[in-house]
Backbone as a chain_set.jsonl record, in Angstrom:
{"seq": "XXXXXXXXXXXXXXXXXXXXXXXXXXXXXXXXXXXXXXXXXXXXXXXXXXXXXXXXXXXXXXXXXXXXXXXXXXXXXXXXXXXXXXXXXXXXXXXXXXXXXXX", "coords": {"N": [[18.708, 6.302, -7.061], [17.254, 6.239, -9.338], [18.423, 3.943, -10.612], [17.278, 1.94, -9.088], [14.31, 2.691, -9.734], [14.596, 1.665, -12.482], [15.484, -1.12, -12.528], [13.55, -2.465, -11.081], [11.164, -1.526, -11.572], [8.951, -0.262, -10.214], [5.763, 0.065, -9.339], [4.351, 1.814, -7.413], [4.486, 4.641, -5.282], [4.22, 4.344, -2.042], [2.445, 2.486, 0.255], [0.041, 3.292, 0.648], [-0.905, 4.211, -1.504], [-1.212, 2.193, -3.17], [-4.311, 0.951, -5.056], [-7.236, 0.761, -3.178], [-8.706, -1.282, -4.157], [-6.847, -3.258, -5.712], [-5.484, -4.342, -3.643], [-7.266, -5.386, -2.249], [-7.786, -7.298, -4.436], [-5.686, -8.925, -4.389], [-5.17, -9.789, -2.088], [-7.722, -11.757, -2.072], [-6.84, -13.478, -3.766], [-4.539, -14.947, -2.401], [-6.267, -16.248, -0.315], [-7.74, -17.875, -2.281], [-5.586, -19.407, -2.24], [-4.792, -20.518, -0.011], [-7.102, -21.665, 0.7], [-7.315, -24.472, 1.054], [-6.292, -24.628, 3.248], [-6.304, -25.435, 7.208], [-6.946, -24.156, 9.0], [-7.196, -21.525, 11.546], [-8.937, -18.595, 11.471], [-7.925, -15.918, 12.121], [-5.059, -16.547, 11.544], [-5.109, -17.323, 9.181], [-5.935, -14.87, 8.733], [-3.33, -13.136, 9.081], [-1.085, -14.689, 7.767], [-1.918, -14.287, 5.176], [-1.441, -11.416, 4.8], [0.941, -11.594, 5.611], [2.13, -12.223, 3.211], [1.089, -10.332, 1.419], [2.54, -8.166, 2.292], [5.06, -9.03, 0.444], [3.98, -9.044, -1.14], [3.655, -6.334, -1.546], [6.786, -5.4, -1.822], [7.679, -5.948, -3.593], [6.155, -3.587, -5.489], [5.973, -1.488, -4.727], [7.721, 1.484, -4.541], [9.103, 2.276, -1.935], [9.41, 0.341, -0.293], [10.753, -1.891, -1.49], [13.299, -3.866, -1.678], [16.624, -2.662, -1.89], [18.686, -2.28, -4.883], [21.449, -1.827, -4.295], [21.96, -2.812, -2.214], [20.635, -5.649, -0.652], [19.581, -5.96, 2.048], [18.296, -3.8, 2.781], [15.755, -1.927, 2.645], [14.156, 0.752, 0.437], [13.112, 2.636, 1.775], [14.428, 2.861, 4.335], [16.902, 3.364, 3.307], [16.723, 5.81, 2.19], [15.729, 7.378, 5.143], [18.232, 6.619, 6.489], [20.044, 8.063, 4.67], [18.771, 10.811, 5.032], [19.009, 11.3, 7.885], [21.811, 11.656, 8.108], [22.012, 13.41, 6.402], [20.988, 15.95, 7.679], [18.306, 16.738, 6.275], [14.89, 16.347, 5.275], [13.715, 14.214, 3.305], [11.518, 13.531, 0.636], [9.954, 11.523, -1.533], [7.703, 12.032, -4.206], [7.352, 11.643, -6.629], [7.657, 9.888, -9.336], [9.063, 8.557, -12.655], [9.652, 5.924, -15.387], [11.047, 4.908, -17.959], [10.847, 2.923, -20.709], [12.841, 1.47, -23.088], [11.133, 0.95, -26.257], [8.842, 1.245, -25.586], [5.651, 2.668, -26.427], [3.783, 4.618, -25.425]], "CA": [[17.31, 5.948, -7.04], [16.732, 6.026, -10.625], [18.649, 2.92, -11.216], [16.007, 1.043, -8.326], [13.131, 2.696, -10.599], [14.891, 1.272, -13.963], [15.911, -2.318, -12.591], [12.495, -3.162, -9.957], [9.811, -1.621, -11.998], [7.862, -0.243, -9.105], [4.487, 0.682, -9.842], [3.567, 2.966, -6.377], [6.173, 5.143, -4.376], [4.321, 3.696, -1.11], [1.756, 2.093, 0.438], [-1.116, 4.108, 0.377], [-0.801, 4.992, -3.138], [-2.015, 0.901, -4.214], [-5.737, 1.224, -4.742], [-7.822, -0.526, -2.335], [-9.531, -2.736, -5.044], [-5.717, -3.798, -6.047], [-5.06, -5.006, -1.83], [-8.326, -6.517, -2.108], [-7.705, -8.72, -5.255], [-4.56, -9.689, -3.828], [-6.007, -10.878, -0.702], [-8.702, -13.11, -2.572], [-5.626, -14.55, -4.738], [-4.08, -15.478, -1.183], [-7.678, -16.719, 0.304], [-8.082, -18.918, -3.019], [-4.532, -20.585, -2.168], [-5.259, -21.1, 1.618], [-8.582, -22.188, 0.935], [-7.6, -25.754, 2.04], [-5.934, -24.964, 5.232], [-7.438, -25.902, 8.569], [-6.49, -22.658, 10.352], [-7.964, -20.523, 12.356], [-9.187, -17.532, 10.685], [-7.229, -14.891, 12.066], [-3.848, -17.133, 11.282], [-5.056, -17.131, 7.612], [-5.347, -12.92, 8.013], [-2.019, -12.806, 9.457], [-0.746, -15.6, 6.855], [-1.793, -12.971, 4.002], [-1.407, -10.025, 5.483], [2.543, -11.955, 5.452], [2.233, -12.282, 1.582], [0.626, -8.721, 1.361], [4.147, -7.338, 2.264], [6.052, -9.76, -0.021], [3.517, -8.29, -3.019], [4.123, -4.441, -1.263], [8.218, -5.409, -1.51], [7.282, -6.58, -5.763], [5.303, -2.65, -6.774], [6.299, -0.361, -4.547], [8.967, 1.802, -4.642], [9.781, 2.493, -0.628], [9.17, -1.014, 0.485], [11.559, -2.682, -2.321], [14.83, -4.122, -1.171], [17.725, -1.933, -2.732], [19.053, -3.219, -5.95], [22.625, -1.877, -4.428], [21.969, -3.303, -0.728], [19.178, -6.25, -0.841], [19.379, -5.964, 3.271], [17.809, -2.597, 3.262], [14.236, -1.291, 1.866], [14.608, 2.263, -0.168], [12.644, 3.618, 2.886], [15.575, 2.325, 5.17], [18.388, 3.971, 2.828], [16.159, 7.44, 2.91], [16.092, 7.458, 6.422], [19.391, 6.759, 6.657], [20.479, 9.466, 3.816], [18.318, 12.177, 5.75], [19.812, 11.437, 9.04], [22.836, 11.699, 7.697], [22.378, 14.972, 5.563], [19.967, 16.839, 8.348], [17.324, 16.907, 4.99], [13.838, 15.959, 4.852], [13.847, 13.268, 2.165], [10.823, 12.452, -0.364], [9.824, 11.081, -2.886], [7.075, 12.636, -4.562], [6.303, 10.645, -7.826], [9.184, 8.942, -10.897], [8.728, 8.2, -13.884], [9.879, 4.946, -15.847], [10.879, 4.833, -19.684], [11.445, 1.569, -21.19], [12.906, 1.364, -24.399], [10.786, 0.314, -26.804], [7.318, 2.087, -25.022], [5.308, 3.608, -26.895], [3.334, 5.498, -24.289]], "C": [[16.801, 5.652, -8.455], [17.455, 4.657, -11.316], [17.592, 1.961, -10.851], [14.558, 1.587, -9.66], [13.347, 1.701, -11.868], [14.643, -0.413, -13.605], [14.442, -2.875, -11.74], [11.638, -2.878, -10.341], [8.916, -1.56, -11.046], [6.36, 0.294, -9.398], [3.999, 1.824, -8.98], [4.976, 3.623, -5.858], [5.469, 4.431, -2.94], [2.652, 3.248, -0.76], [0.103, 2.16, 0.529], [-1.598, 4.406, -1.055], [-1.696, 3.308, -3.569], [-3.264, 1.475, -3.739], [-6.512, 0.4, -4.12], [-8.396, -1.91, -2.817], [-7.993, -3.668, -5.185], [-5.506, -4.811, -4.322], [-5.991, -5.615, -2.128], [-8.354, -7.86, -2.95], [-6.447, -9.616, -5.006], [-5.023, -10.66, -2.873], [-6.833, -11.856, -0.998], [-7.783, -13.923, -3.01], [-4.961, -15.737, -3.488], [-5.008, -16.472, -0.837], [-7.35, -17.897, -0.29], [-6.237, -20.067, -2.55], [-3.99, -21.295, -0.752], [-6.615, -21.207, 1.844], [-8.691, -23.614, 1.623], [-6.75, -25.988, 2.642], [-6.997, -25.142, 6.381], [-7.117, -25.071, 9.119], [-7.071, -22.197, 10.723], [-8.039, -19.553, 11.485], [-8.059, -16.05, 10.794], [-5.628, -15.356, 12.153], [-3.995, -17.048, 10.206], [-4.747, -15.836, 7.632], [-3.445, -12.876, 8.115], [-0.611, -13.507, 8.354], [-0.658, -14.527, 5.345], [-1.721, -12.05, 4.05], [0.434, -10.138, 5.164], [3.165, -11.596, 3.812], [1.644, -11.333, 1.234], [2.485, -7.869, 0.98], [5.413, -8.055, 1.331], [5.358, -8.626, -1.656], [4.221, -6.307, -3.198], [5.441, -4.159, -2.056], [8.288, -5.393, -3.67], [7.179, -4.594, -5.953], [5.191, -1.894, -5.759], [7.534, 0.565, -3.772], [9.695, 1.796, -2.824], [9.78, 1.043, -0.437], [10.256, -2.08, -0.563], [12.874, -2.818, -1.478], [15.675, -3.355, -2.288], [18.258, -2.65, -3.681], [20.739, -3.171, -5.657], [22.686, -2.702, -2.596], [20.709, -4.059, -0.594], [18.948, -5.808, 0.882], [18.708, -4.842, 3.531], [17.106, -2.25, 2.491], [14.91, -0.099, 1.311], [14.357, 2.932, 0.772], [13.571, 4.054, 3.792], [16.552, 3.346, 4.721], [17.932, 5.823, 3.044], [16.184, 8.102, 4.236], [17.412, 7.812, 6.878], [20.583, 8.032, 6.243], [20.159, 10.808, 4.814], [18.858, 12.595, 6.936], [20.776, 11.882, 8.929], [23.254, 13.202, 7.346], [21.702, 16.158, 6.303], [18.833, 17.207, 7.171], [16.199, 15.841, 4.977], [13.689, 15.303, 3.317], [12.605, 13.001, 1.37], [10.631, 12.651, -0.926], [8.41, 11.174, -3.225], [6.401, 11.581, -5.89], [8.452, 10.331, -8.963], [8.294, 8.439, -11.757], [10.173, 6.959, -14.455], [9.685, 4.833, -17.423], [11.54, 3.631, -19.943], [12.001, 1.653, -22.789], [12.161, 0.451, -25.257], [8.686, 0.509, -26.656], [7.108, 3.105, -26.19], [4.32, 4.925, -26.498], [3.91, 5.811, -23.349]], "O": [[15.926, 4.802, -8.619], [17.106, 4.314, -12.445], [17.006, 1.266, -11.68], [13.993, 0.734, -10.343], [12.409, 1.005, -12.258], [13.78, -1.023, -14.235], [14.354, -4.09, -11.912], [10.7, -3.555, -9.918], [8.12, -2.479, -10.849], [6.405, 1.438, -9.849], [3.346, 2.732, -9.494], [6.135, 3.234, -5.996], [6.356, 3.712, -2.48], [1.738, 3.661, -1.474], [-0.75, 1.274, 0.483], [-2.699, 4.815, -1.425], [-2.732, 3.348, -4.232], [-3.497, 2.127, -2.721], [-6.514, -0.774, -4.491], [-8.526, -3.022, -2.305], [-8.039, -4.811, -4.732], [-5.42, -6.039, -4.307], [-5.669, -6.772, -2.397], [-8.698, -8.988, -2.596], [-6.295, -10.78, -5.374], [-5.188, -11.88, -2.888], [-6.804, -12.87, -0.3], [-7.838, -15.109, -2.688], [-4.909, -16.961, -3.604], [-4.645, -17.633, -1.024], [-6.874, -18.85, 0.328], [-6.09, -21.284, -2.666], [-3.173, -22.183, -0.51], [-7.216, -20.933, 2.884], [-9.574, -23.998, 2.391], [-6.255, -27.103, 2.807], [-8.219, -24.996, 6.353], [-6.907, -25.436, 10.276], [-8.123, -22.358, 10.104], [-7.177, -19.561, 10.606], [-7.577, -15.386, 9.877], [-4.887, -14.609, 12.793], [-2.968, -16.606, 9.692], [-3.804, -15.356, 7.004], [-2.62, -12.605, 7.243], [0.498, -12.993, 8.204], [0.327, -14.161, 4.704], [-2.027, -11.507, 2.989], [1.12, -9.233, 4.69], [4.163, -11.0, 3.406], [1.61, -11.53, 0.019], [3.145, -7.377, 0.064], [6.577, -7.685, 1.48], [5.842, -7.959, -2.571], [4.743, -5.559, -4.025], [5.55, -3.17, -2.78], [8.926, -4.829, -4.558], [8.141, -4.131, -6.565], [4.059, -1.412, -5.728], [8.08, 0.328, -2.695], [10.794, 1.273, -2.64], [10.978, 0.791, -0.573], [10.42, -3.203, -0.085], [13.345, -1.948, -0.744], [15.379, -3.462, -3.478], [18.372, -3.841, -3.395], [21.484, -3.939, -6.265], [23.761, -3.021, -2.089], [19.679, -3.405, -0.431], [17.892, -5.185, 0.993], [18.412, -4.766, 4.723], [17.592, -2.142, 1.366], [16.083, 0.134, 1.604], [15.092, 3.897, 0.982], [13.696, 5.234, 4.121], [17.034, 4.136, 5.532], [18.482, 6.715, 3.69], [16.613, 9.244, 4.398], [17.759, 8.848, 7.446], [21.448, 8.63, 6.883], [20.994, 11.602, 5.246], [19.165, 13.756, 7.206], [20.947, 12.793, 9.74], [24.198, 13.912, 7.694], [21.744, 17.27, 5.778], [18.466, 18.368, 7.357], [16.435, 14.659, 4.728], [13.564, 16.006, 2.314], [12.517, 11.774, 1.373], [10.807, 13.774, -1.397], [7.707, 10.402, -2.573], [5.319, 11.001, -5.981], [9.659, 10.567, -9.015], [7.141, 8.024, -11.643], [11.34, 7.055, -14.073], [8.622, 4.71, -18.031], [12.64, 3.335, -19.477], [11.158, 2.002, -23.616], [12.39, -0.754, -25.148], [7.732, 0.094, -27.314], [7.849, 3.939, -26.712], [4.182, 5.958, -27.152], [3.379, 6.545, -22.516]]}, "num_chains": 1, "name": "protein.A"}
């Protein structure tokens, strides 16, 4: 797991954790680039709601594709691990040091 933190740079462990203002400025970013479709309205939500989960898959840690298995989210491999080991699996918080940070 600490290589996925090093190499994907996740910003949240899951979905709840982004702050609602963050989902919201996303969603305008979307809006402004399906502003000149002719769609129906609730085909645009569903349209960014699509590209919601592409940004989720970008900045936060469960929802990322594995850096050792792209076919499977981190959530996916946890699951899988726990099943596996009879062990309640999570992930609580990580930390991220870059070389060259000075905070």
């Amino acid at each position: 797991l600490s290589m996925q933190v090093a190499a994907a740079s996740p910003v949240w462990i899951t979905r709840e954790d982004v702050p609602a203002e963050v989902v919201e400025k996303e969603r305008e970013v979307y809006r402004g680039q399906l502003a000149d479709q002719k769609k129906p309205a609730q085909v645009l939500d569903k349209i960014i709601e699509g590209k919601l989960g592409g940004f989720y898959a970008q900045v936060v840690l469960l929802d990322q594709p594995s850096i050792r298995d792209g076919s499977q989210t981190i959530s996916q491999l946890i699951t899988a691990y726990g099943a596996k080991t009879g062990e309640n699996i999570q992930i609580n918080r990580f930390v991220r040091f870059r070389v060259g940070d000075t905070e």
